[in-house]
RODO-2510 file (C-alpha; in nm, 4 decimals, decimal comma):
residues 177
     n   res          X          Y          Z
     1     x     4,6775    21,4743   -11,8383
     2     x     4,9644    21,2460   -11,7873
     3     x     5,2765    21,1457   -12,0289
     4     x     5,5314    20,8917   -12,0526
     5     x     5,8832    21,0385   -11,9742
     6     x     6,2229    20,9531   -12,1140
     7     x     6,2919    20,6353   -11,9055
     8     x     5,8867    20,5346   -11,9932
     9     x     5,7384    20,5994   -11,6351
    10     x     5,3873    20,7599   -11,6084
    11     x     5,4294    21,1482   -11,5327
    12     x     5,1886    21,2529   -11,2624
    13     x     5,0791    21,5999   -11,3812
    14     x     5,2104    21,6770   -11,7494
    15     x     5,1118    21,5898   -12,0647
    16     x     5,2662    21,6105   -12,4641
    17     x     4,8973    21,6203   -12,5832
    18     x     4,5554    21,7407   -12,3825
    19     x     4,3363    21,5747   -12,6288
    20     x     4,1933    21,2625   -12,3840
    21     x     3,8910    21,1397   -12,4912
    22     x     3,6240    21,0888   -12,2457
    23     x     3,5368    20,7181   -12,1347
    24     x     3,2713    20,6093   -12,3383
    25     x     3,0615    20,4705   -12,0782
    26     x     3,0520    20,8123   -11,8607
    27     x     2,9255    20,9788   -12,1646
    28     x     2,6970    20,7169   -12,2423
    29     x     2,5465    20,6843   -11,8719
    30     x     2,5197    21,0999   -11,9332
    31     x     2,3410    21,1111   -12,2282
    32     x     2,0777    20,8764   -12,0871
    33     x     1,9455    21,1888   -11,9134
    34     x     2,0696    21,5038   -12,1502
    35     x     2,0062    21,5625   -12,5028
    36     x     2,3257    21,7154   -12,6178
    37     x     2,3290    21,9777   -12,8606
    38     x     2,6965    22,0690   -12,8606
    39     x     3,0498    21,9151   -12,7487
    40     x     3,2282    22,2516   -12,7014
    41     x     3,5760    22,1228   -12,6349
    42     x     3,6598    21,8293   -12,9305
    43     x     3,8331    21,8049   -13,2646
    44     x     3,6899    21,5832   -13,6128
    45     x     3,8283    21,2628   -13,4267
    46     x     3,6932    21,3010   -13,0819
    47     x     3,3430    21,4734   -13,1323
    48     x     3,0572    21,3060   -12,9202
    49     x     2,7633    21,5417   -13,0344
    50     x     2,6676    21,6330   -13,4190
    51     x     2,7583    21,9643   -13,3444
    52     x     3,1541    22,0433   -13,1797
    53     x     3,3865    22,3432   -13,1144
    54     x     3,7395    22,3154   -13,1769
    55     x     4,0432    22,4447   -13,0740
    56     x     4,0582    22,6276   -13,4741
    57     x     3,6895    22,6690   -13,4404
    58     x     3,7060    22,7460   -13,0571
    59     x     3,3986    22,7870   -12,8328
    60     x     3,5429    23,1029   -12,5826
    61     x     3,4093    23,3269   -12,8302
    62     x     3,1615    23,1984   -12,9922
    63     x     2,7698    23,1374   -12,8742
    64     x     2,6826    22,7660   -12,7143
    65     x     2,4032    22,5829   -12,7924
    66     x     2,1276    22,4925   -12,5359
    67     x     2,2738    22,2046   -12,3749
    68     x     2,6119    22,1222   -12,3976
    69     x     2,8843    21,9085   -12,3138
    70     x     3,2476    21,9714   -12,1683
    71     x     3,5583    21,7784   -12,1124
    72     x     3,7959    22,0763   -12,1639
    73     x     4,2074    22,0710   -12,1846
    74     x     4,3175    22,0237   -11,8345
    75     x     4,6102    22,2406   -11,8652
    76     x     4,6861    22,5942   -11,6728
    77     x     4,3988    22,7579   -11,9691
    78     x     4,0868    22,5372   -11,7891
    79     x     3,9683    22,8569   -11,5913
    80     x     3,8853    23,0058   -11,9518
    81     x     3,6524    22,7044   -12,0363
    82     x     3,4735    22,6958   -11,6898
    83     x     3,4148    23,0449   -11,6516
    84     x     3,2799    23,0552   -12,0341
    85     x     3,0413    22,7753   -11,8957
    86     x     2,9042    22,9552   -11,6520
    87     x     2,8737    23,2837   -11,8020
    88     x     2,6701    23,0497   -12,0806
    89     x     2,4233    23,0001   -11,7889
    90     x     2,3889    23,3295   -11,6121
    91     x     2,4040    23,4935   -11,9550
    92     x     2,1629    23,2515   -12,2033
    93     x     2,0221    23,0253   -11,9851
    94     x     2,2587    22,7290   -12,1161
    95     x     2,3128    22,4450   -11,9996
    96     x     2,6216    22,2657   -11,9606
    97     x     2,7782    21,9143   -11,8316
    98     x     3,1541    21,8988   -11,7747
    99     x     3,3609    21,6920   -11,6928
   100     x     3,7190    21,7788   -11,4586
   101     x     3,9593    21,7588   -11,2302
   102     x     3,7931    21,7626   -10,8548
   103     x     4,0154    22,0503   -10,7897
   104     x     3,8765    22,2191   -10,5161
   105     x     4,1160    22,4395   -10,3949
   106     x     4,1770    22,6568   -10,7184
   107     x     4,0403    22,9969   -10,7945
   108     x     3,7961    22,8597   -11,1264
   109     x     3,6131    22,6151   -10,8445
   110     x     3,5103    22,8713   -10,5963
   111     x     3,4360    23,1897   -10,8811
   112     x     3,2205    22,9170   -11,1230
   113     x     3,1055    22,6222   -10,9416
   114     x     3,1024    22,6037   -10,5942
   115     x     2,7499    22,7055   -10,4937
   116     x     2,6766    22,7918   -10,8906
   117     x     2,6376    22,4559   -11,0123
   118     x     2,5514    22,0769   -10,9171
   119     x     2,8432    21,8591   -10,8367
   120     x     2,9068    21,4614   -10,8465
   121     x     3,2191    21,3740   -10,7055
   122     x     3,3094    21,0500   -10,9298
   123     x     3,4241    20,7424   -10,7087
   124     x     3,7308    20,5887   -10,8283
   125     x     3,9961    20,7002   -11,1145
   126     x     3,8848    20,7571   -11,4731
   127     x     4,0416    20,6239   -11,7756
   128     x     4,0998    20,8749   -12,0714
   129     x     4,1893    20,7518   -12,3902
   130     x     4,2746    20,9086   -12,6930
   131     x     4,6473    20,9038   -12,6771
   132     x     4,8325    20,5753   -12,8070
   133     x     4,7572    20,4374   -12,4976
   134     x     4,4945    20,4703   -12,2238
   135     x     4,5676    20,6261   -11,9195
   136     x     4,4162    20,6766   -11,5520
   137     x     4,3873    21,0401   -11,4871
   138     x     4,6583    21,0896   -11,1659
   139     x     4,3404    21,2587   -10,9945
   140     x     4,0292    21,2270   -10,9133
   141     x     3,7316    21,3849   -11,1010
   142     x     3,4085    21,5832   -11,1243
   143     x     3,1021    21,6433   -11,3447
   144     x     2,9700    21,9926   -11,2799
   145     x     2,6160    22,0660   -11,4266
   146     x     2,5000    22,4306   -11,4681
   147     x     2,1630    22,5309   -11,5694
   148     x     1,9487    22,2063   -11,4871
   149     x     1,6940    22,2475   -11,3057
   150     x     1,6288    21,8156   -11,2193
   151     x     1,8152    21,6667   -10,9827
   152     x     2,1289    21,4664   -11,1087
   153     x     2,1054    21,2437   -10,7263
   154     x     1,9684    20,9166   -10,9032
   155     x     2,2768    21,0045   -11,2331
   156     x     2,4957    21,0145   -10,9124
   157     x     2,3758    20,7060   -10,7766
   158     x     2,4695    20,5191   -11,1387
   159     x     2,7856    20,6681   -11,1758
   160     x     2,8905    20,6156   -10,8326
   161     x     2,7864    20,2345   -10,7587
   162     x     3,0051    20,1592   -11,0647
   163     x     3,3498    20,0291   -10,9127
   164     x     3,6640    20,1408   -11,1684
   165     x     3,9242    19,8918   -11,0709
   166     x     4,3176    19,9805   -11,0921
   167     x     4,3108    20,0183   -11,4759
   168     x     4,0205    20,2457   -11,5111
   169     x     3,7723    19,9994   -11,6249
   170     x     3,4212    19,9604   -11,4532
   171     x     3,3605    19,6547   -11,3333
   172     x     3,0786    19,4673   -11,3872
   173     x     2,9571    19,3020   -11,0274
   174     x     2,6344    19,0976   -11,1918
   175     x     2,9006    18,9256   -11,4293
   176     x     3,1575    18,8786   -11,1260
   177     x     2,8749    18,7119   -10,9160
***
């Protein structure tokens, strides 16, 4: 995600660590419509589901359960995760929520997702935590759901008539009003 260099500016594209929790509130407005079985990408201090992959314990070669959930290392390795999530699908029937970088032009998008999966664009920046400080991610983001057959157009409607101000918190308009 993003790191502090030496003189203690935000990098836009690096990171010391790619363990960045995911914001509480976007897994919490997910959950309201999936029953997660499995977080495939955590470790014993990030977990979100009773049942996690780790990097020691790692999910690439292992079996997923039925419905999942995915906010994998952003780093150059992400293809591995994505195409793993998709082959979970076509393979098992699995289904799988993920959360990532809205990067549209790499090779993982168009071989995994584009036309293979449901797509919400989020509005705004999210705000990861999990490293000694919180940090907005330097780009925007996507939650890519394969293997469900509802619609996720009213879960797009929630996410997306949140407004994240500057810091990557969600503002609440009833309690601005």
């Amino acid at each position: 995600m993003i790191n502090l260099k030496e003189n203690g500016e935000k990098g836009l594209f690096t990171s010391k660590t790619y363990e960045w929790t995911t914001p509480k509130w976007l897994f919490d407005e997910l959950s309201k419509d999936f029953d997660f079985d499995c977080d495939v990408c955590a470790n014993d201090y990030n977990s979100l589901c009773k049942y996690y992959f780790t990097e020691e314990n790692t999910c690439l070669d292992k079996t997923w359960h039925k419905t999942n959930f995915m906010n994998p290392p952003y780093g150059y390795g992400i293809g591995k995760f994505i195409k793993k999530a998709y082959d979970e699908t076509k393979n098992n029937g699995f289904c799988t929520v993920a959360v990532l970088p809205a990067r549209t032009d790499t090779k993982w998008f168009h071989n995994y997702i584009y036309g293979k999966a449901d797509i919400i664009f989020v509005k705004g920046r999210l705000k990861f935590g999990g490293g000694k400080d919180n940090f907005d991610a330097p780009f925007p983001s996507m939650l890519v759901f394969w293997g469900f057959d509802k619609s996720v157009n009213s879960l797009m409607k929630r996410i997306n008539s949140r407004d994240i101000n500057p810091r990557g918190n969600i503002i609440d308009k009833k309690k601005e009003n």
